[in-house]
C-alpha positions in Angstrom: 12.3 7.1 12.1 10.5 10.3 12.9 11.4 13.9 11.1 10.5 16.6 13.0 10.8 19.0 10.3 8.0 17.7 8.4 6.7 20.6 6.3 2.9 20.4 6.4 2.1 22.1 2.9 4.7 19.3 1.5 2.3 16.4 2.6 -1.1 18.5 2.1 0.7 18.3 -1.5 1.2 15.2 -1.7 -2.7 14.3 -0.7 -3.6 16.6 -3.5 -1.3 14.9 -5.7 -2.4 11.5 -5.3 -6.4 12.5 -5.0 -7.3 9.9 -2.8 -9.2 11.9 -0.5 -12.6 12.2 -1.0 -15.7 13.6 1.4 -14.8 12.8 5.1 -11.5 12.1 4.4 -10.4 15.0 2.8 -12.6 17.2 5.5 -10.5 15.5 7.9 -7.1 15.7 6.5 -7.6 19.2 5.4 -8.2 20.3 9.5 -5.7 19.0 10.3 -2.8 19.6 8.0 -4.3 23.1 7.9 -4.0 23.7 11.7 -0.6 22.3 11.4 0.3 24.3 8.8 -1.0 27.3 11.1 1.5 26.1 14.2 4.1 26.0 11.6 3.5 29.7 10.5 2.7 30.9 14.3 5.6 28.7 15.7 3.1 28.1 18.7 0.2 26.3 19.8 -2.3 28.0 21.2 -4.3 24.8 22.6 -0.5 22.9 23.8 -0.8 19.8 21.1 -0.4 20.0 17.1 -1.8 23.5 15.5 -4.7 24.8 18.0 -6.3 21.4 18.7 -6.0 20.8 22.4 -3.0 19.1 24.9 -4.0 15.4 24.2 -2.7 11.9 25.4 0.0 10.5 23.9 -2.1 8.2 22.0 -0.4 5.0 21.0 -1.3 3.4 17.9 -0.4 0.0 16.5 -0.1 -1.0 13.0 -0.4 -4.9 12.4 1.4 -5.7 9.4 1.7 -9.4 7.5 5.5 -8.9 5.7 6.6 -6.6 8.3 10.2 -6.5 6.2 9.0 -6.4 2.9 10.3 -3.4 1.0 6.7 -2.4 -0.2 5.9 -1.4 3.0 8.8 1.3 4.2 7.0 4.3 2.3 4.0 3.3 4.6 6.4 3.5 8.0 8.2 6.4 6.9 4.2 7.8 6.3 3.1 6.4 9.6 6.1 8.8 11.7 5.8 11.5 9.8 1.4 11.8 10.1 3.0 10.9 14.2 5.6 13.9 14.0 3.3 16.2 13.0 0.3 15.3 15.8 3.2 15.1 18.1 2.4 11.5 18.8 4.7 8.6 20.0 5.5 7.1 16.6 3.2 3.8 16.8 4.4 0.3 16.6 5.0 -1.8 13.5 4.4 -5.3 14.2 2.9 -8.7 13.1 4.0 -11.2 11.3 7.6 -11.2 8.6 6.0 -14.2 6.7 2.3 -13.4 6.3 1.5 -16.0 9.2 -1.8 -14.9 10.2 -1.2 -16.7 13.9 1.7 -14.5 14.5 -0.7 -11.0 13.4 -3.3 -12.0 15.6 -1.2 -12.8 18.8 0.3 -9.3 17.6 -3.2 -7.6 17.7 -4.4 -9.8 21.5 -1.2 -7.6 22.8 -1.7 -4.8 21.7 -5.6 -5.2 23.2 -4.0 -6.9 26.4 -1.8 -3.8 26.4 -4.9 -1.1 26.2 -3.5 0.5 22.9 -5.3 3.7 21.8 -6.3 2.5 18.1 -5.1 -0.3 16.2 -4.3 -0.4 12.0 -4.8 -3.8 10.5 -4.1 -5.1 7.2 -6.8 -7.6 6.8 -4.9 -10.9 4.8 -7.6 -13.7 5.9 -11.2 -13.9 5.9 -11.9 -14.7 9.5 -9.2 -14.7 11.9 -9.7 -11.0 12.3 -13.3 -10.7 13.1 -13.2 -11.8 17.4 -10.1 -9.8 17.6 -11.6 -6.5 16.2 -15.0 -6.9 17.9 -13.0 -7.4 21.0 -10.9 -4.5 20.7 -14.2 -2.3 19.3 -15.8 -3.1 22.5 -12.7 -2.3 25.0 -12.5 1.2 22.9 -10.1 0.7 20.6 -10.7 1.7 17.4 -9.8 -0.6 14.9 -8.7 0.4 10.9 -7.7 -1.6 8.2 -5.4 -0.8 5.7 -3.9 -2.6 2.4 -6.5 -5.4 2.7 -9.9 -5.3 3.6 -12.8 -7.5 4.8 -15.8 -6.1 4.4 -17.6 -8.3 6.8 -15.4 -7.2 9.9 -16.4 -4.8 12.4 -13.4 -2.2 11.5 -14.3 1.4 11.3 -13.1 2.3 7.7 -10.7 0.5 5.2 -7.8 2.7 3.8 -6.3 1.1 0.4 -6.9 0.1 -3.0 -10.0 -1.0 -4.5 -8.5 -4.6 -5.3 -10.3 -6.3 -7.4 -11.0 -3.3 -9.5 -7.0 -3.0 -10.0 -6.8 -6.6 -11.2 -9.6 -5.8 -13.9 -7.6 -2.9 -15.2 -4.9 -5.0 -15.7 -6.5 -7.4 -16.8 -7.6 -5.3 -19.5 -4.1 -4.0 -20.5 -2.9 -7.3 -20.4 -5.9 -8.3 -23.5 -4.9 -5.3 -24.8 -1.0 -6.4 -25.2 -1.5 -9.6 -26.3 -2.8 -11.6 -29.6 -5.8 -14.1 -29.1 -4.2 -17.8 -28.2 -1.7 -16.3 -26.2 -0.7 -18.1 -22.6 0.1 -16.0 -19.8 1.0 -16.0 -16.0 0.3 -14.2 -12.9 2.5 -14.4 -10.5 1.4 -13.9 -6.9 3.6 -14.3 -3.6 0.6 -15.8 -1.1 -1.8 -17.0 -3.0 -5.2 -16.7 -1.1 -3.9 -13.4 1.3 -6.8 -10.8 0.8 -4.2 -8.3 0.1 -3.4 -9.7 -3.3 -5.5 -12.0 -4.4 -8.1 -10.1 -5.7 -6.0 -8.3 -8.3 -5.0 -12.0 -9.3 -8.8 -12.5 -9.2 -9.9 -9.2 -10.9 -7.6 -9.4 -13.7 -8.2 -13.1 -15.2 -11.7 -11.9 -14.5 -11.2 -9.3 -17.3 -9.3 -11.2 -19.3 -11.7 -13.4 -19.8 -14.2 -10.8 -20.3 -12.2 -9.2 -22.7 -13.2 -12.6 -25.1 -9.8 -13.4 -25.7 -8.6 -16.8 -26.3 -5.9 -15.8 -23.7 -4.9 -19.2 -20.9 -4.3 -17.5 -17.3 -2.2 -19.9 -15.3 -1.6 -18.8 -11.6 2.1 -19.6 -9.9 3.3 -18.5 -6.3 6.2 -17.1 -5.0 6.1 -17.4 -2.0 6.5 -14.7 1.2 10.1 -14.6 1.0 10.8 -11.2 -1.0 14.6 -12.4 -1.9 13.3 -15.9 -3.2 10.6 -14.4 -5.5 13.1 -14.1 -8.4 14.5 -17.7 -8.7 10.8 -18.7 -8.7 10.2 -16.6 -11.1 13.2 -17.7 -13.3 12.3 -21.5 -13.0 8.9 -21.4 -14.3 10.4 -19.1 -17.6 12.9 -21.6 -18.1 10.1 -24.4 -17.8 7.7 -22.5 -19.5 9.0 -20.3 -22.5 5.8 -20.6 -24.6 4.1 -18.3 -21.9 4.6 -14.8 -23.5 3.3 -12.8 -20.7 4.7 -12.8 -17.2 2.9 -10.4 -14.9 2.6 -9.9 -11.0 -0.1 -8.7 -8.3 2.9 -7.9 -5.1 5.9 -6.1 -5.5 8.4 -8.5 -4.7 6.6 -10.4 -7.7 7.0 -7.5 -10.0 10.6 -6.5 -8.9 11.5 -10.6 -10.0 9.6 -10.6 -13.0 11.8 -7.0 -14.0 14.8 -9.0 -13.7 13.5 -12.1 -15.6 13.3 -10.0 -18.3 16.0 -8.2 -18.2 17.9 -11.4 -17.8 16.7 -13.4 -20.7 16.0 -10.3 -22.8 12.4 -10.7 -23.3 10.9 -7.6 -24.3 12.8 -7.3 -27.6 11.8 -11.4 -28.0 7.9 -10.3 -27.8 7.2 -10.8 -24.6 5.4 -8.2 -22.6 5.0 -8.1 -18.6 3.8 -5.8 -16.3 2.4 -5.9 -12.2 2.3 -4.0 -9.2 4.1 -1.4 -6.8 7.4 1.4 -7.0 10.3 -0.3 -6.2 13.1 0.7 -8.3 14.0 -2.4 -10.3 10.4 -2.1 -11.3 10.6 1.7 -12.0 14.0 1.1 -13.8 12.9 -1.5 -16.2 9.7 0.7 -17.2 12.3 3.2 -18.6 14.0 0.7 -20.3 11.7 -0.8 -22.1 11.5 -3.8 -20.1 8.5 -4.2 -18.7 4.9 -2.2 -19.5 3.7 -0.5 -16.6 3.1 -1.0 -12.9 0.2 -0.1 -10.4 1.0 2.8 -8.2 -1.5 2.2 -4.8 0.0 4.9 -2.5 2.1 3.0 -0.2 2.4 5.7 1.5 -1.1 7.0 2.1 -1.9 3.6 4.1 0.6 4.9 6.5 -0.2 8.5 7.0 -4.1 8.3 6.8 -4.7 5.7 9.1 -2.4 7.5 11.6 -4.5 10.7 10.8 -7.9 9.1 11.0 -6.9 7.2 14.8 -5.9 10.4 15.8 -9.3 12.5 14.3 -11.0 9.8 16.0 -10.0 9.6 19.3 -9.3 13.7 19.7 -13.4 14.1 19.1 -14.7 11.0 21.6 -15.4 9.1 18.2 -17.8 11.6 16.7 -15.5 11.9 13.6 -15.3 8.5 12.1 -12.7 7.2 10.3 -13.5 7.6 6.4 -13.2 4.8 4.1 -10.6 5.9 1.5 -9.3 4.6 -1.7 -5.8 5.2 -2.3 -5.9 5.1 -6.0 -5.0 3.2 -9.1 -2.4 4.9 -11.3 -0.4 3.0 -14.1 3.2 4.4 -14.3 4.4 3.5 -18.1 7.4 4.5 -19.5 5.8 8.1 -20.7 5.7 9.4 -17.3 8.0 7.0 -15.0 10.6 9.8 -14.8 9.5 11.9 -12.1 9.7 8.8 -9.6 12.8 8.2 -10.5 14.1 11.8 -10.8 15.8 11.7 -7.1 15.1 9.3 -4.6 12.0 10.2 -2.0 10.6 9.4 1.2 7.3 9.5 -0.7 8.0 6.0 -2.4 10.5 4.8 -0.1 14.0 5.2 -1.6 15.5 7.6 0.5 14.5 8.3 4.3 14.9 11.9 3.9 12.4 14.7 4.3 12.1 16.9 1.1 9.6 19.1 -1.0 9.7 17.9 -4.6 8.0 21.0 -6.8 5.5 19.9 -9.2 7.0 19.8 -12.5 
């Protein structure tokens, strides 16, 4: 879905809002967005493309996804048209895999190489399967991104996402916080092993332990299927009702665990639970009381930026390199959940229309 009436100050905003620019990146955005913001004011181009930078290609871009369909990821498509509205750029592909089968993401990426794609966005779920793929495309032309998950020993350009592991810690460390000495709890994690998420499962029994806490960790999958999450979620409370704090690295995960609670009543029992991720069962039981918190990422900053950066990229014959960028760690509690649930956005996915929403 692409809006043509994008309003350039409203995302220039939102990149202010979020602070997950830094050095390159924010030179970058800022040129651009700014010369947009001059076509917008103008009502012309004096160059032919977006703002005053030159007539251009129609670049197409291709964004390899592992849960193509999972609802985490529509703020990151409705991101990816709107960074292509305003460069005036075919609105790149969304592809890969529904289930996080890495086979099906990397006969994805051989066809968009095959295919002689301008640039190429990656989430980067496995440890090797990646590497040949992205060397191969480097060395055709292609520049290559990742986004959401990261590698750090692949030949892409720049990773655009969340410091993982450093997420997990911090909840790791509001977990301790929450909960007494000999207390059990569980993490529940949709793929285990899937770079993406992982290392937040990894990062936070990391601090937990740290914390010197006699707290048990136990680890239990949910599997890819966003709609199955919750009964898996159910059947290990039921089984397991000692275990007083249920908590979730995906969104899927946290949106089950939400309802768990809300089911069985749990907060007002003692229990306290917490993960990851916007979607409005989540948001909803923050204000309730239900759950603790959850991790805002910027779902839809690993849209928009690695649309901008391909773009930046190829317009300047690779001298501006895509920046690596972390989109942020913010905990959303019930003292200031309100504004995301004040009207539903295209910002965090709820609503696909375009809007300026004034700071408060």
């Amino acid at each position: 879905m692409v809006a043509r009436d994008l309003n350039p100050q409203s995302v220039a905003s939102q990149l202010a809002r979020r602070g997950v620019l830094q050095g390159a990146g924010l030179t970058a955005a800022a040129a651009v967005l700014a010369a947009c913001t001059s076509q917008a004011k103008t009502g012309a181009s004096s160059g032919g493309g977006p703002g005053n930078y030159p007539s251009t290609p129609k670049f197409k871009f291709v964004f390899v996804n592992h849960v193509t369909t999972n609802t985490f990821f529509q703020p990151t498509q409705y991101a990816i048209a709107d960074a292509a509205a305003l460069l005036g750029l075919p609105t790149p592909q969304w592809t890969g895999s529904e289930t996080s089968n890495v086979s099906q993401m990397v006969t994805a990426m051989n066809t968009a190489i095959t295919g002689k794609v301008d640039g190429i966005a990656v989430s980067l779920v496995d440890q090797q399967a990646f590497n040949e793929p992205v060397s191969r495309a480097l060395a055709a032309g292609i520049p290559v991104v990742s986004y959401n998950a990261d590698v750090t020993t692949n030949a892409r350009l720049a990773y655009i996402g969340q410091d993982l592991f450093a997420s997990g810690q911090a909840m790791g460390k509001k977990i301790a916080a929450a909960l007494p000495s000999g207390s059990s709890v569980v993490i529940f994690i949709a793929t285990p092993g899937s770079l993406n998420i992982q290392p937040r499962a990894d990062g936070a029994a990391s601090a937990i332990k740290a914390s010197g806490k006699n707290i048990t960790v136990k680890q239990v999958a949910t599997g890819a299927d966003q709609s199955a999450e919750q009964s898996a979620i159910d059947a290990f409370y039921t089984g397991n009702k000692g275990v007083k704090g249920l908590y979730a690295v995906d969104a899927g995960s946290t949106a089950g665990v939400a309802a768990v609670m809300t089911k069985y009543k749990l907060a007002s029992s003692g229990y306290h639970g917490g993960g990851y991720d916007l979607l409005t069962p989540t948001l909803m039981a923050i204000q309730a009381g239900v759950l603790d918190f959850t991790i805002d990422q910027s779902a839809y900053m690993q849209g928009f930026l690695p649309t901008l950066y391909l773009y930046l990229q190829k317009l300047s014959g690779s001298l501006v390199s895509p920046p690596e960028t972390n989109t942020g760690l913010k905990f959303v509690t019930k003292a200031n959940v309100a504004p995301y649930l004040k009207s539903t956005n295209r910002y965090e996915g709820s609503s696909p229309k375009q809007m300026y929403i004034p700071t408060v």
